[in-house]
TIMAR-382229 format. One line per 10 residues: number of its first residue (from 1); their letters; for each residue x, y, z of N, C-alpha, C. Coordinates in steps of 0.001 Angstrom, whole numbers, always signed. Atoms other than C-alpha are relative to their C-alpha. Example, Ala and Ser with C-alpha at 12.3 -4.5 7.8 and 13.67 -1.06 7.14 Angstrom:
<nodes>
1	as	+890 -1190 +0 +12300 -4500 +7800 +900 +1200 +0; -820 -1190 -60 +13670 -1060 +7140 -770 +1090 +730
</nodes>
This chain:
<nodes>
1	xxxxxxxxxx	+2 +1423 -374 +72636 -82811 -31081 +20 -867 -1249; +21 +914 +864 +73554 -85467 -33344 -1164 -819 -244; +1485 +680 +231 +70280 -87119 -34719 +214 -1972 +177; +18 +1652 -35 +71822 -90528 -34671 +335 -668 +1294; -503 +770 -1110 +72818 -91105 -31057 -1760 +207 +832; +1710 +111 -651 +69249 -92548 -29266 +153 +1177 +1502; +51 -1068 -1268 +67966 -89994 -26756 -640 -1175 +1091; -202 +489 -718 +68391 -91762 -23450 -928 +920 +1343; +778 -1055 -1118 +66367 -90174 -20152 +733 -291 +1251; -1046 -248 -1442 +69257 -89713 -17213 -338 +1227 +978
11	xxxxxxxxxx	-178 -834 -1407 +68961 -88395 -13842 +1397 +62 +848; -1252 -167 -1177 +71968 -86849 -11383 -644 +242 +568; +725 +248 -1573 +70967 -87050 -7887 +1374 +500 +592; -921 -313 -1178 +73468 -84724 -5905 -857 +628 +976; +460 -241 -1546 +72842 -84488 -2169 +615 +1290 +318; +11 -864 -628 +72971 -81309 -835 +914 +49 +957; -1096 -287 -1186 +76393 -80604 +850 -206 -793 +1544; +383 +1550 -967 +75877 -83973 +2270 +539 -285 +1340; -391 +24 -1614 +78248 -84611 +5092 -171 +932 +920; +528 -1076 -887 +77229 -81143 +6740 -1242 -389 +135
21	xxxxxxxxxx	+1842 +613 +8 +73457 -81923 +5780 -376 -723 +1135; +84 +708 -1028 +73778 -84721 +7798 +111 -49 +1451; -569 -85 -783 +75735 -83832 +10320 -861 +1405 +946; +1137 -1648 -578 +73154 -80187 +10821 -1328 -1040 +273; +1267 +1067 -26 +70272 -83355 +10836 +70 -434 +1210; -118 +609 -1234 +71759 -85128 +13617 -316 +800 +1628; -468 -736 -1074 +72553 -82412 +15825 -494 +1705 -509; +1243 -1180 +601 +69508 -79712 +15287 +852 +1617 +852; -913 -1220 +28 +71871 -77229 +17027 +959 +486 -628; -937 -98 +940 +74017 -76834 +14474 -838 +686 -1574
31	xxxxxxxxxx	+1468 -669 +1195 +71030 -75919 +11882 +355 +1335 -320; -35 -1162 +525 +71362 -72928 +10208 +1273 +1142 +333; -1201 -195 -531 +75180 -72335 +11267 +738 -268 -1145; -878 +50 +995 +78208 -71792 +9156 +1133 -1659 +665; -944 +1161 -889 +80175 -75562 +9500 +754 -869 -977; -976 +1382 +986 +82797 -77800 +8004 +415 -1173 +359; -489 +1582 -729 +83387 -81574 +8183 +1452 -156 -554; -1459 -484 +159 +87138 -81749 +8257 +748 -193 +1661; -955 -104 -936 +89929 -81809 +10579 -401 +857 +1082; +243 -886 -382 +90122 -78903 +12332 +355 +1694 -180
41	xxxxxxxxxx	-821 -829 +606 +91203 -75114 +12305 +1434 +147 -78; -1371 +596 -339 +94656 -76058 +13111 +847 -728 -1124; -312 +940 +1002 +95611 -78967 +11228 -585 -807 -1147; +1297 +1247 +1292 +92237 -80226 +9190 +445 +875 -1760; +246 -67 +944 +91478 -79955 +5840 -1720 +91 -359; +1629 +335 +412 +87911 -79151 +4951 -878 -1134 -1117; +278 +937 +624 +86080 -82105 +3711 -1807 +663 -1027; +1162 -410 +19 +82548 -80674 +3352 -374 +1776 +700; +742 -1280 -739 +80563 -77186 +3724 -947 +447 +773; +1572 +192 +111 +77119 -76778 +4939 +110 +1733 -909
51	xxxxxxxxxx	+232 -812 +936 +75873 -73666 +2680 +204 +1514 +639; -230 -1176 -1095 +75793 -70847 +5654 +1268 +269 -440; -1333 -142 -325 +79777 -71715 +5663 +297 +1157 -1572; -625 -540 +1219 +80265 -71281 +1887 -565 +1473 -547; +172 -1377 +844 +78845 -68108 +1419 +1080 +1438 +401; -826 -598 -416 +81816 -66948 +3339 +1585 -258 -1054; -1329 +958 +1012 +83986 -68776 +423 +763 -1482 +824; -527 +1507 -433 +84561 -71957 +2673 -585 -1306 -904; -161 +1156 +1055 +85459 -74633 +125 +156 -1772 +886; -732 +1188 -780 +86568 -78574 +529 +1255 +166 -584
61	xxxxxxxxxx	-1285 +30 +685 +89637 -79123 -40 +1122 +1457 +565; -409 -1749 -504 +90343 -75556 +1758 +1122 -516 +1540; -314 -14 -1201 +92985 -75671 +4725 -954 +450 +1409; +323 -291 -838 +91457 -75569 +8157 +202 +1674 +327; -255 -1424 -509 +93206 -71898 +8993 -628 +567 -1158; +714 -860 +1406 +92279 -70617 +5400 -1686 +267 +350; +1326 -14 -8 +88548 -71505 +6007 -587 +769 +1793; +289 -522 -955 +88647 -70179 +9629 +630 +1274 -228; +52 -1438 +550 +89707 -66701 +8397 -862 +920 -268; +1225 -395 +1484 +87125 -66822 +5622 -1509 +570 +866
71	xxxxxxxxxx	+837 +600 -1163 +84942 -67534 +8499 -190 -153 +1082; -210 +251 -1263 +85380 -66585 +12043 -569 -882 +760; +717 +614 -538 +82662 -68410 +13437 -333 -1272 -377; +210 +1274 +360 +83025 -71686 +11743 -372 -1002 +793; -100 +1185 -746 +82178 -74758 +13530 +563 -1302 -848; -826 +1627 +368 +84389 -77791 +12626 -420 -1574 +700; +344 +1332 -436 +82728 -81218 +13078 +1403 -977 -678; -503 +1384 +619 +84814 -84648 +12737 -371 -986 -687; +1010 +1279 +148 +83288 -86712 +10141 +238 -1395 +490; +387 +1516 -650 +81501 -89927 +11035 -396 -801 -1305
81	xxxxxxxxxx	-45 +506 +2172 +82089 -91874 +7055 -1133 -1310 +371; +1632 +1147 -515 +79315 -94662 +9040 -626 +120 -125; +1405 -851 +7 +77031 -92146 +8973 -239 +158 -636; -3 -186 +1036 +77535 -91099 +6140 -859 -1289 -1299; +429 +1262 +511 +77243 -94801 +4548 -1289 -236 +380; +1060 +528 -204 +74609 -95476 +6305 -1258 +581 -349; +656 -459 +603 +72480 -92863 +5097 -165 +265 -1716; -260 +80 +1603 +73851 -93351 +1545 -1070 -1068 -394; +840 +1201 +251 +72402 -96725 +1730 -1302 +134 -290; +1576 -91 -68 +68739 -95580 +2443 -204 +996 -1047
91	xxxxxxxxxx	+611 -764 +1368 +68842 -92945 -615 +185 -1193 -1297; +104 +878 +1268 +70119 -95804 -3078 -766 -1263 +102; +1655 +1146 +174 +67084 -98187 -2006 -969 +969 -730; +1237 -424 +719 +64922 -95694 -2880 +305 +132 -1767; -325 -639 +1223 +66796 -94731 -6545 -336 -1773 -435; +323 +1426 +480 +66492 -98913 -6957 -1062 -84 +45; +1927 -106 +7 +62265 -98342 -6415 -223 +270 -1335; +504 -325 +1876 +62549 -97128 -10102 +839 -492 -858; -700 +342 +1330 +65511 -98490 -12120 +1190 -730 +1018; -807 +606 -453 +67976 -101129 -11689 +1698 +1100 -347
101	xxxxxxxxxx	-918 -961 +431 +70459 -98633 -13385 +407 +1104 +525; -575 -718 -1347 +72160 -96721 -10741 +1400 -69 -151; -1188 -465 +114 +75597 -95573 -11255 +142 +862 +928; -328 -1042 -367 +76755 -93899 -8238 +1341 +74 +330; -1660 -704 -257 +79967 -91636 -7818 +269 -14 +961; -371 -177 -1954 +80465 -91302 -3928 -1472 +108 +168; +1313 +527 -914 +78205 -91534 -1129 -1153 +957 -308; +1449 -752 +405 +76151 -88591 -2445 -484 +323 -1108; +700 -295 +1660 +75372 -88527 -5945 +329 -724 -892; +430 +1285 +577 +74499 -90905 -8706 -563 +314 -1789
111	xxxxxxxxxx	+1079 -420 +1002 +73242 -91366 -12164 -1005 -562 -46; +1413 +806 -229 +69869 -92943 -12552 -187 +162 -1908; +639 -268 +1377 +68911 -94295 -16301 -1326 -285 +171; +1342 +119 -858 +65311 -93658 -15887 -973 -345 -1832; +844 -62 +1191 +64578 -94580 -19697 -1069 -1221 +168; +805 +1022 +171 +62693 -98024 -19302 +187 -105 +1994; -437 -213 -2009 +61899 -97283 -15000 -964 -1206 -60; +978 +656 -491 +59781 -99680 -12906 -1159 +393 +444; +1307 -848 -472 +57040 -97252 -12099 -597 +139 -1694; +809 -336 +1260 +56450 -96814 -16307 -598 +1458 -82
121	xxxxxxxxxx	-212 -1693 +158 +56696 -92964 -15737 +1366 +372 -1231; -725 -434 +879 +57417 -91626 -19025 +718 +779 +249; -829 -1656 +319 +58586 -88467 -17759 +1174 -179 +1144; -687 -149 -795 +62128 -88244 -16235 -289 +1198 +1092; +132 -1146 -1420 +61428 -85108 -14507 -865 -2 +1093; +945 +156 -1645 +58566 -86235 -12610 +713 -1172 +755; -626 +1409 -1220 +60754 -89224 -11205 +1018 +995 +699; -444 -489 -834 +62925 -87004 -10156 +56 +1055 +1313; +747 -968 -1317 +60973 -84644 -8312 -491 -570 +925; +698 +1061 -659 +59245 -87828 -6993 +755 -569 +1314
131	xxxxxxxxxx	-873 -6 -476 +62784 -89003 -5892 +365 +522 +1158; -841 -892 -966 +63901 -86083 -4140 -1096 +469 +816; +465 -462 -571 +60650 -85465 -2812 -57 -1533 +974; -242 +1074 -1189 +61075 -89149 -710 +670 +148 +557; -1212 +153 -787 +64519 -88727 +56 -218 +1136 +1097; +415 -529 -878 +63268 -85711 +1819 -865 -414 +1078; +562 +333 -1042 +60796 -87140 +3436 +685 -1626 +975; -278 +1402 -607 +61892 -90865 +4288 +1458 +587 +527; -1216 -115 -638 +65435 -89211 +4895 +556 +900 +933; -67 -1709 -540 +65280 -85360 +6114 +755 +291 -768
141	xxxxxxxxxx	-661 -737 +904 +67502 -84259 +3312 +8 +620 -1137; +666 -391 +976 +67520 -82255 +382 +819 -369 -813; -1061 +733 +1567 +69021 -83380 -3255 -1052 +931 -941; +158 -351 +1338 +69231 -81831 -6293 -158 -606 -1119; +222 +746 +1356 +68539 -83031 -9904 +294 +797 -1353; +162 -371 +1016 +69687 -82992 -13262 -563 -528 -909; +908 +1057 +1405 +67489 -84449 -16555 +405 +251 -1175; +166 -55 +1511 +68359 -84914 -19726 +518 -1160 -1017; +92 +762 +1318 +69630 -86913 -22724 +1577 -1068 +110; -971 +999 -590 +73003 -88314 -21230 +728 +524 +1271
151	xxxxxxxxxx	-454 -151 -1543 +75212 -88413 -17962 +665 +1394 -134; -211 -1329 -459 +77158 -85162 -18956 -682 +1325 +137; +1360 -605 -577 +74252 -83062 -19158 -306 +111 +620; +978 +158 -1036 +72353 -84323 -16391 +1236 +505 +827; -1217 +33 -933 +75701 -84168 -14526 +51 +1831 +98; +134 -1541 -88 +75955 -80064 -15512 -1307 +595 +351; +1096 -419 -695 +72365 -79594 -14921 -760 +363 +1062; +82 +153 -1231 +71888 -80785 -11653 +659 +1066 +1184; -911 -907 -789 +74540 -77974 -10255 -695 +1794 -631; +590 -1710 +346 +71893 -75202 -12146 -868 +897 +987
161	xxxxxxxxxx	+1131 -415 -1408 +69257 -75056 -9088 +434 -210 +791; -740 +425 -1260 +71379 -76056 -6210 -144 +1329 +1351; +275 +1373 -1095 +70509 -76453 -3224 -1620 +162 -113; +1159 +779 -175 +67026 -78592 -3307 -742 +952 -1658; +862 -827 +1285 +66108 -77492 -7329 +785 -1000 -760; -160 +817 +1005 +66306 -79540 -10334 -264 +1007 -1749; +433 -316 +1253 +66837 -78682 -13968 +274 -929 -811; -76 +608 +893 +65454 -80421 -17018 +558 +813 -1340; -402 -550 +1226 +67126 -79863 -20571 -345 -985 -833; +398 +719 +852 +65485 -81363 -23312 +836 -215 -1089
171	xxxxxxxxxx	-1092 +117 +1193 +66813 -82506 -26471 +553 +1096 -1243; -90 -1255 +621 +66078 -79874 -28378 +753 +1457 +1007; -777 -750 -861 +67465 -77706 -25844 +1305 -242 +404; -988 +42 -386 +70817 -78863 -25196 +821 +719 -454; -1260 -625 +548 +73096 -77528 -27600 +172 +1521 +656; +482 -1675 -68 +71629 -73847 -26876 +742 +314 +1611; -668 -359 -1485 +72248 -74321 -23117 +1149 -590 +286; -1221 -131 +244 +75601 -75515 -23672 +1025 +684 +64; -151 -1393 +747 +76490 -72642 -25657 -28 +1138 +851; +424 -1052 -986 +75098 -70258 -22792 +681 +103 +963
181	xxxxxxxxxx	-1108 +458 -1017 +77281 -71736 -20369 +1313 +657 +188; -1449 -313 -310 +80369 -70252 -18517 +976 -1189 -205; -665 +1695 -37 +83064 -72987 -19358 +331 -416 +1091; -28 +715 -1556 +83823 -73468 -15918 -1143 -891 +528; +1435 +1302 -642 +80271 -74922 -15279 +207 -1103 -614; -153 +1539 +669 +81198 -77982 -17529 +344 -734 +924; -140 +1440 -855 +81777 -81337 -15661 +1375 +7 -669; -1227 +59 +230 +85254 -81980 -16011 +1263 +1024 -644; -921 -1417 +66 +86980 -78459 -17030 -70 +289 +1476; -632 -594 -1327 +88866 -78151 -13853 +616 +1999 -289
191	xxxxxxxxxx	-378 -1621 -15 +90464 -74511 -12959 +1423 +217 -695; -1333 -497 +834 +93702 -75056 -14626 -556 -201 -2015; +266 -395 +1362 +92042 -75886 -17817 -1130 +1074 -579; +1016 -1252 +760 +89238 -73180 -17805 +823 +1303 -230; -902 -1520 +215 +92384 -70733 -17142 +508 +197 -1540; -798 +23 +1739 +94222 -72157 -20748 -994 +631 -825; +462 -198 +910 +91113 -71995 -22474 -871 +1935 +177; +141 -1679 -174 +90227 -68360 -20899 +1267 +631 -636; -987 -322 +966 +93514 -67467 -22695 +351 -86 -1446; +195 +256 +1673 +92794 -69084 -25934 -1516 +867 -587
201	xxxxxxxxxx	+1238 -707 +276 +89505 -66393 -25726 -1107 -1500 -130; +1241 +919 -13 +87159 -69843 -24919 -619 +444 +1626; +1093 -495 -1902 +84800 -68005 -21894 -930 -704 +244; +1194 +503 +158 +81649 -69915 -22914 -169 -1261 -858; +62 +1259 +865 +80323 -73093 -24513 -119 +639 -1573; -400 -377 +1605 +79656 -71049 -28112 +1083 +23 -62; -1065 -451 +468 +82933 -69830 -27893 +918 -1608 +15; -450 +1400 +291 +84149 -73574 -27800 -422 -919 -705; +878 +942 +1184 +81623 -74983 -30341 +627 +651 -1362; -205 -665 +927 +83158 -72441 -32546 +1651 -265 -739
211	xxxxxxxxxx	-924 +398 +124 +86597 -74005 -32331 +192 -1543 -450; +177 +1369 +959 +87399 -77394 -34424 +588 -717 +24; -270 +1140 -583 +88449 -80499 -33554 +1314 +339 +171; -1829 -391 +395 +92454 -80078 -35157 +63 +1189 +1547; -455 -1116 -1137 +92296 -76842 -32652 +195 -296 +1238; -4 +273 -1991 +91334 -77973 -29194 +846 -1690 -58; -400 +991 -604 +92987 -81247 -29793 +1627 +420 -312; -1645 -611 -120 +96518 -79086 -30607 +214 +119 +1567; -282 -799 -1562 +95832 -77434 -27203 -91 -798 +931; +559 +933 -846 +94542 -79931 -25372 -107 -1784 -36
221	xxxxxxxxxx	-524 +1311 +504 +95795 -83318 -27119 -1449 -705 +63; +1703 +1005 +104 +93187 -86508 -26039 -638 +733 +182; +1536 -327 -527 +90892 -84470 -24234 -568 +1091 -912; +768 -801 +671 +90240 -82007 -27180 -1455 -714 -772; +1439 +570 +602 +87819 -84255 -29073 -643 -172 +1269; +923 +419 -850 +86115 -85161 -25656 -727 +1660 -169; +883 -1335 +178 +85152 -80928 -25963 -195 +209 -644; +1003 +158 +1187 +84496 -81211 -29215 -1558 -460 -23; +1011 +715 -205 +81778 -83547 -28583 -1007 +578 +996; +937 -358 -1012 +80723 -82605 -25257 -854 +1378 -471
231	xxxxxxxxxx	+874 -1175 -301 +79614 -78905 -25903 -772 -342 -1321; +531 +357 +1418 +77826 -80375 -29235 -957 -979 +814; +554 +1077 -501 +75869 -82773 -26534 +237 -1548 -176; -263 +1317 +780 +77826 -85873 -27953 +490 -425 +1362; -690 +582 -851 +78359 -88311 -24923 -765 -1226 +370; +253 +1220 -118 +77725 -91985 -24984 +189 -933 +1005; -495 +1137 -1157 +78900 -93186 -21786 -1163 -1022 +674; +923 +441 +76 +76146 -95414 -20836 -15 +248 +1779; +454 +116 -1511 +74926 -95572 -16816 +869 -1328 +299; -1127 +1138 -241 +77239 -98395 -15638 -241 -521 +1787
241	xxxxxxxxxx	+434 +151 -1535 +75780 -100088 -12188 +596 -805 +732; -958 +751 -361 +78896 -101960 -11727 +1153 +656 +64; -1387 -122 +699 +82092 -99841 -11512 +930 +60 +787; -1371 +622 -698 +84997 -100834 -10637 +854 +722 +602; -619 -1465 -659 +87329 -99482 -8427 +1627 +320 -827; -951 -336 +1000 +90400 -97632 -10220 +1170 -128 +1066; -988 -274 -1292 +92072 -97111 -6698 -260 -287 +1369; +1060 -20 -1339 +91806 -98067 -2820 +1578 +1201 +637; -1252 -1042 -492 +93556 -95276 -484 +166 +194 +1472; +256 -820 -1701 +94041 -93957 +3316 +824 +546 +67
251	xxxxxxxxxx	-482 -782 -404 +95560 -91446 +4420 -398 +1102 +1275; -30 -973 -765 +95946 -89301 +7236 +760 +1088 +750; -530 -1643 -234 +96466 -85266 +8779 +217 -515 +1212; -183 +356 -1808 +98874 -85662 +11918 -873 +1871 +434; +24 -756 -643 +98148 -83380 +14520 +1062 +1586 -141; -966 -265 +133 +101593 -82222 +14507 +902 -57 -1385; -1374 +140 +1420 +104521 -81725 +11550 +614 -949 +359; -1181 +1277 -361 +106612 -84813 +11606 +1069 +733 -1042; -1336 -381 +990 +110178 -84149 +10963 +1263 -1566 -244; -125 +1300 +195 +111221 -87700 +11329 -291 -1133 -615
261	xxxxxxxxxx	+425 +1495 +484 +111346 -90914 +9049 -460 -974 +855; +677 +1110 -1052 +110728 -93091 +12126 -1088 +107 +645; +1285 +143 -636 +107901 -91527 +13386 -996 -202 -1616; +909 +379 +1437 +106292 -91480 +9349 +3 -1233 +166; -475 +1640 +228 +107757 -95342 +9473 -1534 -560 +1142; +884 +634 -590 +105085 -95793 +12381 -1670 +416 -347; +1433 -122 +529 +102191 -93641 +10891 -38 -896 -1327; -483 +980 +1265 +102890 -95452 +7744 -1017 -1117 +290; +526 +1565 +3 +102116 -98935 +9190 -1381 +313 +987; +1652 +105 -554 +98814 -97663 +11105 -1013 -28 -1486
271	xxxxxxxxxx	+542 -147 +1584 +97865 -96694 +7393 -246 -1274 -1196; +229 +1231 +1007 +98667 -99443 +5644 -494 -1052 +802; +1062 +1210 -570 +96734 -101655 +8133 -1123 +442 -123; +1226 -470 +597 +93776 -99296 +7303 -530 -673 -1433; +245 -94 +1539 +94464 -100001 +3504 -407 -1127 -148; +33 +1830 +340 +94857 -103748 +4044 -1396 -37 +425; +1578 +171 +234 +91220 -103423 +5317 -859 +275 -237; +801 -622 +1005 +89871 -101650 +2941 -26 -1173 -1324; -565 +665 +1235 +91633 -104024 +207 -895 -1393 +455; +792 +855 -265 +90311 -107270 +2284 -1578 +143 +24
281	xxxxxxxxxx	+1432 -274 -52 +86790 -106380 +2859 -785 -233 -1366; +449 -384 +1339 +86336 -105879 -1029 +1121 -1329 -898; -1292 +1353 +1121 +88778 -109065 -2320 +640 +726 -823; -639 -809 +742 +90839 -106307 -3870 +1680 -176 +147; -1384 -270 +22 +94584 -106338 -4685 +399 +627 -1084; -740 -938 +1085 +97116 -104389 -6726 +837 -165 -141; -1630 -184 -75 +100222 -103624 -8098 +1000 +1405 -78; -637 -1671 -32 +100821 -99965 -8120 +163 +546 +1798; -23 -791 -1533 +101867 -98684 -4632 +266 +1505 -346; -214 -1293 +271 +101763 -94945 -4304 +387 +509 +1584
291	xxxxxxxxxx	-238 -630 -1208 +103246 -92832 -1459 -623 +1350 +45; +730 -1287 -47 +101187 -89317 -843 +690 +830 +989; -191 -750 -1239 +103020 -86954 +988 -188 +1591 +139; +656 -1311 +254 +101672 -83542 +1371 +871 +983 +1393; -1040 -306 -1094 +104471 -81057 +3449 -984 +1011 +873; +689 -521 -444 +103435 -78170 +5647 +277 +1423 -791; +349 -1052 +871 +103607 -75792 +3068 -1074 -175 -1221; +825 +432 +633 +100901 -77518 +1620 -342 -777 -1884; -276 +365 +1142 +102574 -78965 -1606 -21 -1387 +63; +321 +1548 +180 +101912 -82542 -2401 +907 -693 -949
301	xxxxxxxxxx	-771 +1070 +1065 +104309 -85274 -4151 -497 -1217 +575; +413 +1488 +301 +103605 -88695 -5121 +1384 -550 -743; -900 +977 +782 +106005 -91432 -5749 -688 -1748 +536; +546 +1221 +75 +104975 -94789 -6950 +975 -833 -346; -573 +979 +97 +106055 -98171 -7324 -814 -1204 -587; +633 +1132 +544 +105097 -101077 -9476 +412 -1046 +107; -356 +1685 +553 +105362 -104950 -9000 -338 -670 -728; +822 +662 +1093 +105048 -107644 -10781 -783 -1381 +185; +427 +787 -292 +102779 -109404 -8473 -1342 +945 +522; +1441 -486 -644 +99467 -108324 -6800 +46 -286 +1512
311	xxxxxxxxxx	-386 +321 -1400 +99491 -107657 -3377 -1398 +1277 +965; +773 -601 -455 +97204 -106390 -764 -73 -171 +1880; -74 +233 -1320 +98628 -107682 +2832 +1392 +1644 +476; -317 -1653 -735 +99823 -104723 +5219 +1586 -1 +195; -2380 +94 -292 +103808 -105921 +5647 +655 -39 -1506; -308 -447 +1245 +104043 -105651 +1701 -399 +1358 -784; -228 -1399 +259 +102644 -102477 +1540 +525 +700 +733; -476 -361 -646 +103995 -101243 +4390 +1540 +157 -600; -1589 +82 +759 +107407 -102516 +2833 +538 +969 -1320; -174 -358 +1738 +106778 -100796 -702 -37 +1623 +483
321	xxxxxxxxxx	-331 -1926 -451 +106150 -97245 +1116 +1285 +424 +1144; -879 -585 -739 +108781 -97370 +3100 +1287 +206 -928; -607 +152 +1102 +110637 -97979 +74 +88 +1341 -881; +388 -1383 +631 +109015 -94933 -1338 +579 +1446 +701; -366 -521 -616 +109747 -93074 +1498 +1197 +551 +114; -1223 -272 +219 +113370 -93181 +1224 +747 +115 -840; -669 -64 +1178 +113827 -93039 -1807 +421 +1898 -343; -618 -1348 -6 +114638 -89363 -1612 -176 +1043 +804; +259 -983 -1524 +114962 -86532 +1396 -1495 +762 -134; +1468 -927 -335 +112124 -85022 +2449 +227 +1869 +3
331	xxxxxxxxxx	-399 -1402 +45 +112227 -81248 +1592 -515 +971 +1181; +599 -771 -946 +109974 -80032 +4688 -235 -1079 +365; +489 +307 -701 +108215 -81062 +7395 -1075 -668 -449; +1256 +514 +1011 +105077 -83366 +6433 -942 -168 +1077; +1518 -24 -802 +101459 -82897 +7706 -930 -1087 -471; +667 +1044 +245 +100232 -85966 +5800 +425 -1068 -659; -682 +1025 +714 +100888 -88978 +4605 -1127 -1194 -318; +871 +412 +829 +99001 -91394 +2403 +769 -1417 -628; -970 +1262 +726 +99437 -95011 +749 -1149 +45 -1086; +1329 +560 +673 +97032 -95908 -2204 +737 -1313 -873
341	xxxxxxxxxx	-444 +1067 +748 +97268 -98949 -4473 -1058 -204 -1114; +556 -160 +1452 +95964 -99177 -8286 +454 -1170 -591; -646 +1063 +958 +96873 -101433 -11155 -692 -1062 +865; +984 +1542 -428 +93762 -103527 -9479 -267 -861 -648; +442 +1494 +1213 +92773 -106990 -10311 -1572 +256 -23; +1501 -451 +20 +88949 -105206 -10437 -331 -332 -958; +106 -205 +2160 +89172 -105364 -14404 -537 -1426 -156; +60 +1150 -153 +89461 -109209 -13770 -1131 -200 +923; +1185 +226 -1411 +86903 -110181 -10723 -1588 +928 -267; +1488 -792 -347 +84785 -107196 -11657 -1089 +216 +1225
351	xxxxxxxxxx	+626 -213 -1456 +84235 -106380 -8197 -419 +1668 +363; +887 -1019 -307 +82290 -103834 -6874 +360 +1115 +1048; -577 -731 -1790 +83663 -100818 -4482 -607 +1674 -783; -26 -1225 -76 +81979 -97185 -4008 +533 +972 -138; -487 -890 -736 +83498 -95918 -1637 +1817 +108 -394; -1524 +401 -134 +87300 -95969 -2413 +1221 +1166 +751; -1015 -1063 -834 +89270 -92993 -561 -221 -67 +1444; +346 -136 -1626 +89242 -92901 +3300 +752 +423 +601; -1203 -999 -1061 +90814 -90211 +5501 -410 -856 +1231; +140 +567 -1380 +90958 -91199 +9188 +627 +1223 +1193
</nodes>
């Protein structure tokens, strides 16, 4: 650890395979059952696991048939994103009982800077045991915790005791447990870059502390200094209890394969009247339109479009994806379709949005 960057006291607060959690809370027959929030086995997409599911390898992000394979006995709920919210709400009153500094990522997990709290509990780790021992009680749910010296830390920590366990890493302790680390456990080494650097012989955080700036930033251009830094504990991002949204989106899994532009042309405009009230609700506009279309061989393209105005009513996006739409044949059949819009005026307004993705 660099001696000159101030040691900071951060908490991650991830919820416990939250939309199942919830959803096994509501509906006590469902308790201790393998289940996914998602579509269905048919046509969904798994959104969520509860923990039963995943020990069968049911992921998110997993096709419905894939995860009912994995998993004969799955049960597939429809999420309820109300519910969801609405129980989000009552964990981030309580994380505001100790610090105005609340950075959270989606509806279930957060950072908390717990260095100067409102309770005057020196010790991060007892706030967070404190934390998670309310949210249990005031909520019925369980959350995990990570502690230590900045958000990527706490952020890798928090995923060491999972489900309902917390680990602290002190200062003096970071580099070491770094170092110890599979590189896949890092926060932001996805699976295509733990494969490169499993090829460049990087398995572990030593074996990437051992490599030098010039190296990983050959292989890996910008983001090599960010792993320079990171497995060295260098990360300054501060807790941020304002952040802006980068993107608003909707999209949704038909039932059926559409093989027709005119029937997309009508899911289309149910979508982009979703988006438009996602975009109104939040005084949000943009200028990036994006089209999402994902076929039924499960391959995904994106084509975007930029103006040079800001827009956020439903007959101008509607207009800009249909635009997108035709702009070149469709190679298959398509099981989803998607609008989002970026290049927000957020930067400007500094407006405030969570939640920003929404299937339907």
């Amino acid at each position: 650890m660099s001696e000159s960057i101030p040691y900071r006291k951060i908490i991650h607060i991830d919820m416990d395979a939250f939309y199942a959690s919830v959803e096994q809370m509501d509906n006590p027959e469902l308790k201790g059952k393998p289940l996914a929030v998602g579509g269905s086995e048919v046509r969904g997409v798994v959104s969520a696991a509860s923990y039963e599911a995943r020990k069968f390898g049911v992921r998110s992000a997993m096709s419905g048939i894939q995860a009912k394979r994995n998993c004969p006995d799955l049960i597939f709920v429809r999420p309820r994103f109300d519910r969801y919210k609405e129980i989000s709400k009552k964990i981030r009153t309580i994380f505001h009982e100790y610090t105005d500094l609340v950075e959270p990522l989606s509806l279930d997990e957060a950072y908390l800077d717990v260095t100067q709290n409102k309770k005057g509990n020196p010790s991060a780790t007892l706030i967070a045991q404190e934390i998670r021992k309310r949210i249990f009680e005031e909520v019925g749910l369980t959350a995990s915790a990570g502690i230590s010296v900045n958000k990527f830390v706490a952020k890798v920590a928090s995923d060491y005791n999972k489900p309902n366990g917390q680990k602290t890493v002190n200062p003096e302790e970071v580099e070491e447990f770094l170092e110890n680390l599979d590189i896949k456990r890092f926060y932001g080494i996805g699976k295509v870059t733990t494969e490169r650097m499993y090829h460049l012989g990087i398995f572990t955080g030593k074996d990437l502390k051992s490599k030098s700036a010039e190296f990983l930033e050959e292989h890996f251009h910008k983001s090599g200094l960010y792993f320079y830094n990171i497995v060295r504990g260098i990360h300054n991002s501060q807790v941020k209890p304002h952040r802006t949204a980068k993107s608003v989106a909707a999209e949704h899994t038909f039932n059926e394969n559409l093989t027709s532009e005119i029937f997309m042309i009508e899911k289309l405009e149910r979508i982009a009247s979703e988006l438009e009230n996602r975009l109104k609700r939040h005084n949000i506009s943009g200028k990036t339109v994006t089209l999402k279309i994902k076929y039924s061989d499960f391959t995904t393209q994106t084509r975007s479009k930029t103006l040079p105005y800001f827009i956020s009513d439903k007959g101008l996006l509607l207009e800009a994806a249909k635009e997108l739409l035709f702009q070149e044949r469709m190679k298959d059949s398509v099981r989803l379709l998607g609008i989002s819009l970026n290049n927000l005026n957020t930067e400007i307004k500094k407006t405030v949005v969570v939640q920003l993705k929404f299937e339907f």
